[in-house]
PDB file of N, CA, C, O and CB in Angstrom:
ATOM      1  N   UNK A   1       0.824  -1.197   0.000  1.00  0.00           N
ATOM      2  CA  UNK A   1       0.000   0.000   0.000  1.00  0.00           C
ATOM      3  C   UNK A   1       0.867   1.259   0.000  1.00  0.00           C
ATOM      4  O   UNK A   1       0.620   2.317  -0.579  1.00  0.00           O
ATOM      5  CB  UNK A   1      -0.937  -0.001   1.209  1.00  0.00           C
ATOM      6  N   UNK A   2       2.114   0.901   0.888  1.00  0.00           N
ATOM      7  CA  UNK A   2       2.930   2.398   0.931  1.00  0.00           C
ATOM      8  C   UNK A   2       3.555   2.456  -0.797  1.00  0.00           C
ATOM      9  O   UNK A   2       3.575   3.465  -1.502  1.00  0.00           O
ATOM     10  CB  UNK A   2       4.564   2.381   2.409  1.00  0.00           C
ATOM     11  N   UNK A   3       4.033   1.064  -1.188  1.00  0.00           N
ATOM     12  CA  UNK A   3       4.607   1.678  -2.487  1.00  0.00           C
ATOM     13  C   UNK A   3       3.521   2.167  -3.701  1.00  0.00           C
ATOM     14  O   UNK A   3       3.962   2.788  -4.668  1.00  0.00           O
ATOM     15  CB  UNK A   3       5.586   0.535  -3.121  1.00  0.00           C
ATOM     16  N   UNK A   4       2.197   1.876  -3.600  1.00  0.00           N
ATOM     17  CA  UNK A   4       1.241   2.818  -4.528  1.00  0.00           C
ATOM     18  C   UNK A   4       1.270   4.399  -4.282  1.00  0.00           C
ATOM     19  O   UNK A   4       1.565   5.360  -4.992  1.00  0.00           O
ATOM     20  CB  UNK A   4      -0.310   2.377  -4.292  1.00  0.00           C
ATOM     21  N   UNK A   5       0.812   4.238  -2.897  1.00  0.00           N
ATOM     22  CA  UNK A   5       0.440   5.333  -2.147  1.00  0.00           C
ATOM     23  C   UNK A   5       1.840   7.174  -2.379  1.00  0.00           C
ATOM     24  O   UNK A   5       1.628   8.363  -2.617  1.00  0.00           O
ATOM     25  CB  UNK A   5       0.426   4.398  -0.304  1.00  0.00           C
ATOM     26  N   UNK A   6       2.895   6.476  -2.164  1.00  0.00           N
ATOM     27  CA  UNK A   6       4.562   7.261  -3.194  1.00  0.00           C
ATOM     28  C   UNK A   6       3.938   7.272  -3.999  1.00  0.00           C
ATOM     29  O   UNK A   6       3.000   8.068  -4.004  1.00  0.00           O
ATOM     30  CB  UNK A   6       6.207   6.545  -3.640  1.00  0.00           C
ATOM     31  N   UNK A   7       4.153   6.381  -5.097  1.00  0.00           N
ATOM     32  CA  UNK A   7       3.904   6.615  -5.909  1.00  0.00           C
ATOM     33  C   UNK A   7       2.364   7.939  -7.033  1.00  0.00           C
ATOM     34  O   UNK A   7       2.536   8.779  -7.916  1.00  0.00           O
ATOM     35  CB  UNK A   7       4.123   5.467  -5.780  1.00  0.00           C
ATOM     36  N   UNK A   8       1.283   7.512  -6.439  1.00  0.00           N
ATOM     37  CA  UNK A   8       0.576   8.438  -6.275  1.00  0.00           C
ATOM     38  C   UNK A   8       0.696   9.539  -5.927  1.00  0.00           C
ATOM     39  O   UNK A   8       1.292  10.300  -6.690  1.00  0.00           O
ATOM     40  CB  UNK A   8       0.027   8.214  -5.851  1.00  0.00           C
ATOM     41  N   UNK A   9       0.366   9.867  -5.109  1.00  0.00           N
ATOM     42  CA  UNK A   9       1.708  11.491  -4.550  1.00  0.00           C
ATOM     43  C   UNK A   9       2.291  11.744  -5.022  1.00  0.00           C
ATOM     44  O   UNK A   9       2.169  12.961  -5.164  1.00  0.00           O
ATOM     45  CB  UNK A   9       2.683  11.718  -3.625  1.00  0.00           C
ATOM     46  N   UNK A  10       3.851  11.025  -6.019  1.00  0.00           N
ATOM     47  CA  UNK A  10       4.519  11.613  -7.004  1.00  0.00           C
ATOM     48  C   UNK A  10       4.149  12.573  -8.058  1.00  0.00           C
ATOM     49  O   UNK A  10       4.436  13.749  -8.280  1.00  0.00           O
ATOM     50  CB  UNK A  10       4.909  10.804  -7.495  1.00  0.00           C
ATOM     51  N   UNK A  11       3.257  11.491  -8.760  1.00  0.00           N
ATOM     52  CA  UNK A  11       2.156  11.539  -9.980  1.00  0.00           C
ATOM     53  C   UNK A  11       1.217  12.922  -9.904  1.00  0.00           C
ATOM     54  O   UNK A  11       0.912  13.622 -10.869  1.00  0.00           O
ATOM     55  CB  UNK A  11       1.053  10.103  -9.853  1.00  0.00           C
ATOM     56  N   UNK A  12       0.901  13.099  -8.735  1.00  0.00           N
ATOM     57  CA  UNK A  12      -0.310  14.113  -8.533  1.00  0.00           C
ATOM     58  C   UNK A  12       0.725  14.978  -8.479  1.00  0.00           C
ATOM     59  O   UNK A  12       0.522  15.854  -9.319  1.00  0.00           O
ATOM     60  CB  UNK A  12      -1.489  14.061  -7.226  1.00  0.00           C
ATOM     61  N   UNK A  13       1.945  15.195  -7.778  1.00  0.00           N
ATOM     62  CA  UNK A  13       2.482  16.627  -7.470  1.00  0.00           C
ATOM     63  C   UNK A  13       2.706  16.906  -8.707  1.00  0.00           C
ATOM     64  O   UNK A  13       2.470  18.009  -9.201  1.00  0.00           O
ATOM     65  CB  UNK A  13       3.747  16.862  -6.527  1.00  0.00           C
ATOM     66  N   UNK A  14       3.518  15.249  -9.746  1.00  0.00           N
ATOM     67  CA  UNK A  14       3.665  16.161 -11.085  1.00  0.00           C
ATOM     68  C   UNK A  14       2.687  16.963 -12.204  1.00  0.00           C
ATOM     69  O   UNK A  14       2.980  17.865 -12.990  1.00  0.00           O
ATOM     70  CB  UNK A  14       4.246  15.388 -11.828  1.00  0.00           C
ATOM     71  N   UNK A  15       1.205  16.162 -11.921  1.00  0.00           N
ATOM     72  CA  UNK A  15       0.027  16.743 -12.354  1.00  0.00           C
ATOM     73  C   UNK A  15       0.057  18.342 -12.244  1.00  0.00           C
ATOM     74  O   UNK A  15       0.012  19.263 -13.059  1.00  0.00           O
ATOM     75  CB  UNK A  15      -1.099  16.140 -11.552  1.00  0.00           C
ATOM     76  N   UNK A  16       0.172  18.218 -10.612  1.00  0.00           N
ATOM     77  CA  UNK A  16       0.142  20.168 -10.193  1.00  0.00           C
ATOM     78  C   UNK A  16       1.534  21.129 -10.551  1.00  0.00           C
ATOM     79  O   UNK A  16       1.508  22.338 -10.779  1.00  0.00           O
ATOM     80  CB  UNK A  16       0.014  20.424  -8.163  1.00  0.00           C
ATOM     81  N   UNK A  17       2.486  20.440 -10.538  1.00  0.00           N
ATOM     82  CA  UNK A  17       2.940  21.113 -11.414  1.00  0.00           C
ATOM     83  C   UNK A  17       3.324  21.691 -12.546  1.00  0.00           C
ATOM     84  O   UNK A  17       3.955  22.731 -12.739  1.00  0.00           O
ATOM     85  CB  UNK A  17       3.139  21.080 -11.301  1.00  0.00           C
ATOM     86  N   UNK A  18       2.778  20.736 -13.433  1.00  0.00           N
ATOM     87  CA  UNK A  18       2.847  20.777 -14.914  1.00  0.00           C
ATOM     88  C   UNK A  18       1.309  21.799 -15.443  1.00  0.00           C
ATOM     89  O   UNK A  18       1.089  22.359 -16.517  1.00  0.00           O
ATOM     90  CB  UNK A  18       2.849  18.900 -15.547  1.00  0.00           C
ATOM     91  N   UNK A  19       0.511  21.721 -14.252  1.00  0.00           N
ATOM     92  CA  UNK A  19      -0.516  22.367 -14.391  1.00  0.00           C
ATOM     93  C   UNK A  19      -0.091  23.982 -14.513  1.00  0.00           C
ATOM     94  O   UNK A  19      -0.248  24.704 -15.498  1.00  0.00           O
ATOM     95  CB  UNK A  19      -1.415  21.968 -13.277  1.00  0.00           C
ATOM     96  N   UNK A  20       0.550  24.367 -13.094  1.00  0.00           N
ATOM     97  CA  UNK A  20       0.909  25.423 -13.082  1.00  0.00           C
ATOM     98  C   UNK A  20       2.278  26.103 -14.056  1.00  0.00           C
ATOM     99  O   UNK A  20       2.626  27.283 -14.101  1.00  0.00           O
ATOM    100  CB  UNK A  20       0.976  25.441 -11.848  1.00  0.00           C
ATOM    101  N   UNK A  21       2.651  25.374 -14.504  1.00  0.00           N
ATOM    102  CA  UNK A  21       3.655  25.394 -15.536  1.00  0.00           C
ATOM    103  C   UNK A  21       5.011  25.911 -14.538  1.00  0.00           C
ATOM    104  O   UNK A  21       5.491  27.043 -14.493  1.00  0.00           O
ATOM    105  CB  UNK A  21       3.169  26.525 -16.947  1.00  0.00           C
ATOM    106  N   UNK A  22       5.389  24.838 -13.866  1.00  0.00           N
ATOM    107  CA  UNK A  22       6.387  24.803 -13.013  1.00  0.00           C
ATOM    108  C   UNK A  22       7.140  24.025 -13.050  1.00  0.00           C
ATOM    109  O   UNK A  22       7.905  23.977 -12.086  1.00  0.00           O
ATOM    110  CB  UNK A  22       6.159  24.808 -12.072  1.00  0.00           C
ATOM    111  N   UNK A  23       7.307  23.087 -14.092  1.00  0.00           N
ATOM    112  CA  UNK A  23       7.782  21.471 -14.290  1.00  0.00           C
ATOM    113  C   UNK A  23       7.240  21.236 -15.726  1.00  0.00           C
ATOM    114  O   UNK A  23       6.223  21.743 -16.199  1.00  0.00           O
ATOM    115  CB  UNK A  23       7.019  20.221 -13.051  1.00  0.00           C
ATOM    116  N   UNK A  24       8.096  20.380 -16.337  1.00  0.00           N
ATOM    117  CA  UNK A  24       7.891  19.440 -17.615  1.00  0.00           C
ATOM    118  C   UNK A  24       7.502  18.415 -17.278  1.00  0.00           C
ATOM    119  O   UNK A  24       6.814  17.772 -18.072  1.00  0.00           O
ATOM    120  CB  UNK A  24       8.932  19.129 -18.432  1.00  0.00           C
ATOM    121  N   UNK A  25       7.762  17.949 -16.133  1.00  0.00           N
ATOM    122  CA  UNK A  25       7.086  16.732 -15.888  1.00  0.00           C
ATOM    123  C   UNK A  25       5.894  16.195 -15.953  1.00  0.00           C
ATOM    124  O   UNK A  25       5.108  16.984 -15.428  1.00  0.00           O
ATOM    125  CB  UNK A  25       7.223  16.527 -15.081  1.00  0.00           C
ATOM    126  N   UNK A  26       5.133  14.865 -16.485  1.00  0.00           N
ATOM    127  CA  UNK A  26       3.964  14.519 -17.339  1.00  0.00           C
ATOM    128  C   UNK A  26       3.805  13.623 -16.292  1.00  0.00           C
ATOM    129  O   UNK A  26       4.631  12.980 -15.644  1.00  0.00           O
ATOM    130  CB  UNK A  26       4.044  14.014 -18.967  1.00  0.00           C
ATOM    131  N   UNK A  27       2.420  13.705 -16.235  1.00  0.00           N
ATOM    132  CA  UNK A  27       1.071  12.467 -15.431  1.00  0.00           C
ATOM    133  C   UNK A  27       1.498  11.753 -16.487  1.00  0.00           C
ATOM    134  O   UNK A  27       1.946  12.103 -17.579  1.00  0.00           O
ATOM    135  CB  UNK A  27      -1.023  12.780 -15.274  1.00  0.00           C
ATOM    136  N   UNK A  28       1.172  10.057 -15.709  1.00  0.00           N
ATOM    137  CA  UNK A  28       1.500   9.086 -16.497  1.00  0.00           C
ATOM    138  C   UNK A  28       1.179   7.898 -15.766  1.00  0.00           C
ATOM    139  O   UNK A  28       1.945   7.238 -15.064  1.00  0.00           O
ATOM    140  CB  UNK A  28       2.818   9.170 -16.931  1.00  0.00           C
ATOM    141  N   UNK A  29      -0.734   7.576 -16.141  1.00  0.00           N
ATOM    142  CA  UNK A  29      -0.816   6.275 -15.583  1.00  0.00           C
ATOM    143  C   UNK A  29       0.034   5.188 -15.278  1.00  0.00           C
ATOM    144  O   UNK A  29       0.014   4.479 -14.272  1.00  0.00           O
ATOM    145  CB  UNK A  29      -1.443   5.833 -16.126  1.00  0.00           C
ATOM    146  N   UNK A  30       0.916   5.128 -16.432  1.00  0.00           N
ATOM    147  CA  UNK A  30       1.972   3.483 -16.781  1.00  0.00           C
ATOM    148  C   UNK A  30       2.736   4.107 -15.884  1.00  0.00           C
ATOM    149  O   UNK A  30       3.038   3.158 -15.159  1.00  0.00           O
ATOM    150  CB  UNK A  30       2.893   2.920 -18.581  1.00  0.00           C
ATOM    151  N   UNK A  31       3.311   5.140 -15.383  1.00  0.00           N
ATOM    152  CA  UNK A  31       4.463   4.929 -14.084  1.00  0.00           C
ATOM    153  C   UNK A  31       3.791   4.503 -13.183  1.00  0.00           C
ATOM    154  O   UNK A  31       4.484   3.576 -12.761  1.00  0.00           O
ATOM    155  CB  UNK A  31       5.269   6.153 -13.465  1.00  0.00           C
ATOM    156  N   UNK A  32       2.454   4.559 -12.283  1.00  0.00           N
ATOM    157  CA  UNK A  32       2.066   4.096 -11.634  1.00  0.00           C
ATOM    158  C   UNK A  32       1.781   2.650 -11.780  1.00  0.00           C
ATOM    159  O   UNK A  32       1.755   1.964 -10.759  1.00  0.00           O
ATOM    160  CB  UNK A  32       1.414   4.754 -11.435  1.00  0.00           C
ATOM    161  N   UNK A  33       1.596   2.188 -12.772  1.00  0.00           N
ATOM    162  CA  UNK A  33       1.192   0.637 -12.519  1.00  0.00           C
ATOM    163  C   UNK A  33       2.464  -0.038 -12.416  1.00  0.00           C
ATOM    164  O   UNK A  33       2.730  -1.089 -11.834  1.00  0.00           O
ATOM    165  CB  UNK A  33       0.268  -0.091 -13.738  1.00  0.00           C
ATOM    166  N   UNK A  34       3.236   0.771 -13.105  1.00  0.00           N
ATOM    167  CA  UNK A  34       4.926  -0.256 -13.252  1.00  0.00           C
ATOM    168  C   UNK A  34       5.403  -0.188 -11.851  1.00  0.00           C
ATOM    169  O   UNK A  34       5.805  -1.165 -11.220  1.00  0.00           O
ATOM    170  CB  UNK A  34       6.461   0.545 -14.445  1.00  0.00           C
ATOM    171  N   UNK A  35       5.335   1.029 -11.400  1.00  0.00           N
ATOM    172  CA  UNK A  35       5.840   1.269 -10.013  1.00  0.00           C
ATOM    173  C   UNK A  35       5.200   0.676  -9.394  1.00  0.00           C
ATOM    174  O   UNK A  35       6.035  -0.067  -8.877  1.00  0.00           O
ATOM    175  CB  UNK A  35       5.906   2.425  -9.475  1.00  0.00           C
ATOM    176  N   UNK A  36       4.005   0.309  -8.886  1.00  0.00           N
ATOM    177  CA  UNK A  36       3.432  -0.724  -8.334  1.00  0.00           C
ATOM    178  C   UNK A  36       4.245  -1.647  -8.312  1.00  0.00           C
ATOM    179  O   UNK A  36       5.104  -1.875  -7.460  1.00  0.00           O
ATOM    180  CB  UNK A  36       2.382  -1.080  -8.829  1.00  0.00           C
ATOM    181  N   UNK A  37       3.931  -2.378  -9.529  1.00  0.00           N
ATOM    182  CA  UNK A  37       4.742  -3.975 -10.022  1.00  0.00           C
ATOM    183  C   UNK A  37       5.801  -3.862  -9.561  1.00  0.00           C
ATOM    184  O   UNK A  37       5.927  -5.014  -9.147  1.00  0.00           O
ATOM    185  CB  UNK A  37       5.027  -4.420 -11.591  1.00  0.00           C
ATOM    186  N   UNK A  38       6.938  -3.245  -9.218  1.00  0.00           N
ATOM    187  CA  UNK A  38       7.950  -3.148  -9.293  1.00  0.00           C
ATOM    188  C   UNK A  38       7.830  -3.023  -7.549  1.00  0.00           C
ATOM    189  O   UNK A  38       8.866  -3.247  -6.924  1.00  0.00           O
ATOM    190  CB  UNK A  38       8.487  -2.137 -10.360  1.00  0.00           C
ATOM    191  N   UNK A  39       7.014  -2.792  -7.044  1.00  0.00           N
ATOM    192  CA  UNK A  39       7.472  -2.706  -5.309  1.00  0.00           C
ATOM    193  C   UNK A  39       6.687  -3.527  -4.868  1.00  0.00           C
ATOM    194  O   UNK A  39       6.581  -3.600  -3.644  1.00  0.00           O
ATOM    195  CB  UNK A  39       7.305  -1.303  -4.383  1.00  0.00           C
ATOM    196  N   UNK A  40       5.832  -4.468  -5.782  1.00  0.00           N
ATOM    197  CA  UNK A  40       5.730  -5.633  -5.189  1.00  0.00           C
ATOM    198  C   UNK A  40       6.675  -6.613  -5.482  1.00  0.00           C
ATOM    199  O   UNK A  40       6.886  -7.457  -4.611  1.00  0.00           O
ATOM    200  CB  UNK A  40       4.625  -6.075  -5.394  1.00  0.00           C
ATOM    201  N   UNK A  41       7.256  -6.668  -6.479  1.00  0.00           N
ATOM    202  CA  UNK A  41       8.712  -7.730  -6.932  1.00  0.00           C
ATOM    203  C   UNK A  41       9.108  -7.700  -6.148  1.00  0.00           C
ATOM    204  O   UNK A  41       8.969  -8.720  -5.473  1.00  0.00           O
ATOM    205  CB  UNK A  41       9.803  -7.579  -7.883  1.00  0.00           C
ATOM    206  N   UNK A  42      10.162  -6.241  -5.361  1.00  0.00           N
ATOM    207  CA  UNK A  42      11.007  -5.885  -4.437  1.00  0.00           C
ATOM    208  C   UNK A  42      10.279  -6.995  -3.073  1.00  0.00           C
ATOM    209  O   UNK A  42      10.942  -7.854  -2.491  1.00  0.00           O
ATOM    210  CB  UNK A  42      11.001  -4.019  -4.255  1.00  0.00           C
ATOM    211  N   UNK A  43       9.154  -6.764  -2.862  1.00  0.00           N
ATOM    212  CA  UNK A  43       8.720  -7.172  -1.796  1.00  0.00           C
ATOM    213  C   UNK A  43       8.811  -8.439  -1.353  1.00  0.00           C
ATOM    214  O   UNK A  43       8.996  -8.916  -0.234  1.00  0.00           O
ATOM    215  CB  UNK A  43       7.742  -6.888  -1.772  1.00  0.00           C
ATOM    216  N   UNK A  44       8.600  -9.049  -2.762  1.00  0.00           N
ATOM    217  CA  UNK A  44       8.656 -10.724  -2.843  1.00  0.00           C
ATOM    218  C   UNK A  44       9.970 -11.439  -2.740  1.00  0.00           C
ATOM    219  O   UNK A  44      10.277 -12.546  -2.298  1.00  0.00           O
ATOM    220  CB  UNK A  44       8.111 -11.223  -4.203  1.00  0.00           C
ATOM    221  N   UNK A  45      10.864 -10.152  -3.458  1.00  0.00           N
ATOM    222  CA  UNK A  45      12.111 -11.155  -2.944  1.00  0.00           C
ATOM    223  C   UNK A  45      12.874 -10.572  -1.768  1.00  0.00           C
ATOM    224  O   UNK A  45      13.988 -11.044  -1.541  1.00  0.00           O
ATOM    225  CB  UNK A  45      13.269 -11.414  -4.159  1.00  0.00           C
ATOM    226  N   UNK A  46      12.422  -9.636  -1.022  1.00  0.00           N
ATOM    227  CA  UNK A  46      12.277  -9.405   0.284  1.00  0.00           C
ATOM    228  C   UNK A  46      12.319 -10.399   1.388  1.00  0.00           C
ATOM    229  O   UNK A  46      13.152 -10.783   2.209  1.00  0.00           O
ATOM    230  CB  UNK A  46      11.265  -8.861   0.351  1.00  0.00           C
ATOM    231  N   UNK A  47      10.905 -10.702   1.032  1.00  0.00           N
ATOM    232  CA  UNK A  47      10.028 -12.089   1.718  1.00  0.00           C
ATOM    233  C   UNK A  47      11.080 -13.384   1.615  1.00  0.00           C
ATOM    234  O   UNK A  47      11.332 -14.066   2.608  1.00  0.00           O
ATOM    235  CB  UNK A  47       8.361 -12.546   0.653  1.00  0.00           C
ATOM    236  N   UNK A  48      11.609 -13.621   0.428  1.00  0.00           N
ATOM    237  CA  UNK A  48      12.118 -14.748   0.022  1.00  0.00           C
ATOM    238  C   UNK A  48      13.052 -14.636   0.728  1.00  0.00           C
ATOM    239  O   UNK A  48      13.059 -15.382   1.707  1.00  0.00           O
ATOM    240  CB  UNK A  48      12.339 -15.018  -1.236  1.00  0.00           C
ATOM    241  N   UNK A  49      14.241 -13.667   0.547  1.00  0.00           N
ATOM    242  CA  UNK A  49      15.717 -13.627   1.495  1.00  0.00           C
ATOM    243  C   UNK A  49      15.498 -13.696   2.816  1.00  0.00           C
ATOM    244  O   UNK A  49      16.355 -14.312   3.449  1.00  0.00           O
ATOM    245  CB  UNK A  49      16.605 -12.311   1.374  1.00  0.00           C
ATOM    246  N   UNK A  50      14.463 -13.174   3.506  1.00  0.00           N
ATOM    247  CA  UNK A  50      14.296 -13.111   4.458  1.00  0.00           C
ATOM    248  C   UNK A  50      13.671 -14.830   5.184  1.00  0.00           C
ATOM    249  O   UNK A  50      13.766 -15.379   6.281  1.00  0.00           O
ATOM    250  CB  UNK A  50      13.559 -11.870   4.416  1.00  0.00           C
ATOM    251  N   UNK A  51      13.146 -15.122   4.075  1.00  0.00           N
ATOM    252  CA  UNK A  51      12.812 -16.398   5.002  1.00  0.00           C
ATOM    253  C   UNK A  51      13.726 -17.149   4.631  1.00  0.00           C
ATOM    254  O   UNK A  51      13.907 -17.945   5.552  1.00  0.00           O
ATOM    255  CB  UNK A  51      11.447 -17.138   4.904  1.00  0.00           C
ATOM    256  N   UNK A  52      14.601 -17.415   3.577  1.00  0.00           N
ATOM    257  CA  UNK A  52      16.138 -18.454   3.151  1.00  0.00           C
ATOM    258  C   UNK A  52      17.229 -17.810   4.521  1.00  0.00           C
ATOM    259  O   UNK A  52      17.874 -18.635   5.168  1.00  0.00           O
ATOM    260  CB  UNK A  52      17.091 -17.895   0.932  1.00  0.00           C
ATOM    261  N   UNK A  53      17.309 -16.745   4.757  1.00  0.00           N
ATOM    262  CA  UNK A  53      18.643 -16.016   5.496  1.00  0.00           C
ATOM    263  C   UNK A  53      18.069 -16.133   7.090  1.00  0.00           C
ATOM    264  O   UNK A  53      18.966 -16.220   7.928  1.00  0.00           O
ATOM    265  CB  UNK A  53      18.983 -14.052   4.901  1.00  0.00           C
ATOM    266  N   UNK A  54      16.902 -16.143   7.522  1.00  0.00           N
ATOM    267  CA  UNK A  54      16.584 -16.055   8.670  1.00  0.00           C
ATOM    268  C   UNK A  54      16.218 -17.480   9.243  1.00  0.00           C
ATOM    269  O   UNK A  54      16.073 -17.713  10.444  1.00  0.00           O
ATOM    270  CB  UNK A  54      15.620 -15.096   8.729  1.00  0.00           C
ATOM    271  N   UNK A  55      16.061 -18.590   8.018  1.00  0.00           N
ATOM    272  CA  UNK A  55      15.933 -20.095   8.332  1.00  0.00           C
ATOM    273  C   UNK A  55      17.744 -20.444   8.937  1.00  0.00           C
ATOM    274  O   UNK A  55      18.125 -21.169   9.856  1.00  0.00           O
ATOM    275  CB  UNK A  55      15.347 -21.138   6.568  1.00  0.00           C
ATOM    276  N   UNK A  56      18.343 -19.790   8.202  1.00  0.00           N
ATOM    277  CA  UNK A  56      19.522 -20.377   8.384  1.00  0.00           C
ATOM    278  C   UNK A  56      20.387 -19.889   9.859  1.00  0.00           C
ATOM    279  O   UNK A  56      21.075 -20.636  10.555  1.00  0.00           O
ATOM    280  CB  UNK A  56      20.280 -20.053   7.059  1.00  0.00           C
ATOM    281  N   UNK A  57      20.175 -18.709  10.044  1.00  0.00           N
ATOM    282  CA  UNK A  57      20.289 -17.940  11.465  1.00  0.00           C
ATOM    283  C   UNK A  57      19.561 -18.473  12.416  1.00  0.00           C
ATOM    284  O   UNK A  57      20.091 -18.279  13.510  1.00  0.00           O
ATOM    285  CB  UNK A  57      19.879 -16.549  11.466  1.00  0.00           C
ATOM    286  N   UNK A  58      18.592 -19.052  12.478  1.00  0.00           N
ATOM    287  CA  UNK A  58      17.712 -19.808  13.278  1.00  0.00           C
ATOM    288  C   UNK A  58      18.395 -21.460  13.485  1.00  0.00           C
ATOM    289  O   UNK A  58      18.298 -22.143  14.504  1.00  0.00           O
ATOM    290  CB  UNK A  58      16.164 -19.769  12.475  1.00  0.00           C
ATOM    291  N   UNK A  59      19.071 -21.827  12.235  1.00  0.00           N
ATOM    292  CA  UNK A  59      19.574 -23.310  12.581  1.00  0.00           C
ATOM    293  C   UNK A  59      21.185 -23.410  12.946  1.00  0.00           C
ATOM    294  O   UNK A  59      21.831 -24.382  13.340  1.00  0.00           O
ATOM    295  CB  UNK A  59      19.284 -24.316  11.217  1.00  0.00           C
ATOM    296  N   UNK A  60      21.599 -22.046  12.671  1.00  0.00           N
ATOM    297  CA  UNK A  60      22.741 -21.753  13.429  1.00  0.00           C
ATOM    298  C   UNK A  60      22.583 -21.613  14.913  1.00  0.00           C
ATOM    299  O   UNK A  60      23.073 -22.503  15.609  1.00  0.00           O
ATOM    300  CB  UNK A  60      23.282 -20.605  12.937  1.00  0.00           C
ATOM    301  N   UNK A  61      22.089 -20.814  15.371  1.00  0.00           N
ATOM    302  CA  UNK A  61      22.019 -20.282  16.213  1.00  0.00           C
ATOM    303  C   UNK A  61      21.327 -21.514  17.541  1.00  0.00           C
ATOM    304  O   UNK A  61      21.377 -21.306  18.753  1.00  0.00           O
ATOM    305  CB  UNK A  61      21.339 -19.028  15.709  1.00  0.00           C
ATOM    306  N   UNK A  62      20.832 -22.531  16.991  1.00  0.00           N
ATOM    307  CA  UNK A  62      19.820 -24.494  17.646  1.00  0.00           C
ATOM    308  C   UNK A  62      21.643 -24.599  18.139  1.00  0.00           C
ATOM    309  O   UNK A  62      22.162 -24.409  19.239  1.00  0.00           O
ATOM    310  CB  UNK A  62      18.784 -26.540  15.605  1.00  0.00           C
ATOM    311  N   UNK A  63      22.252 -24.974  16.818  1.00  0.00           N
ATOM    312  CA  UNK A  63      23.580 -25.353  17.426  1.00  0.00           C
ATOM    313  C   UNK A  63      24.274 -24.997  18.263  1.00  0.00           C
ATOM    314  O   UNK A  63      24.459 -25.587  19.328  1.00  0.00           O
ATOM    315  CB  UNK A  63      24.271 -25.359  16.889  1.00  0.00           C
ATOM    316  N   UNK A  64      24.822 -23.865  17.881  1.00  0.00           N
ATOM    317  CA  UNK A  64      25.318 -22.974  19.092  1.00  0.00           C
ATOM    318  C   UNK A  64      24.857 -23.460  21.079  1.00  0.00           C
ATOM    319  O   UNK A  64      25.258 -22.746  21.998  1.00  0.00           O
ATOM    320  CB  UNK A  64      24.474 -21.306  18.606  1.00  0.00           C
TER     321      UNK A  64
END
C-alpha cells in the first residue's frame, strides 16, 4: 500500500505542477502501474531472502 500510495503522490504533485507550468514533468498512468509492479517484486524477494537467510540464522544459532 505504501509503495502505490509514493507513488501516487509523485504523480499528482507532477500533475500540479505541470498544471501550473512549473515542471515538464507529465502524469502518467503506466508509471504508476509499473511502479506498483515493481514494489511488489522488491517485496517478494524481500520475503524470500528473508525467510532463506533467517531459516539459516535460526539453525545456526539451535547449534550454538
Amino acid at each position: 500500500m505504501v509503495g502505490f500510495l509514493s507513488t501516487l503522490l509523485i504523480e499528482i504533485f507532477q500533475l500540479i505542477l505541470n498544471y501550473f507550468y512549473l515542471g515538464y514533468r507529465v502524469f502518467d498512468v503506466n508509471d504508476i502501474i509499473l511502479n506498483f509492479i515493481g514494489y511488489i517484486l522488491g517485496l517478494i524477494i524481500y520475503i524470500i531472502i528473508k525467510f532463506i537467510f533467517g531459516r539459516k540464522i535460526k539453525l545456526l544459532s539451535i547449534k550454538n
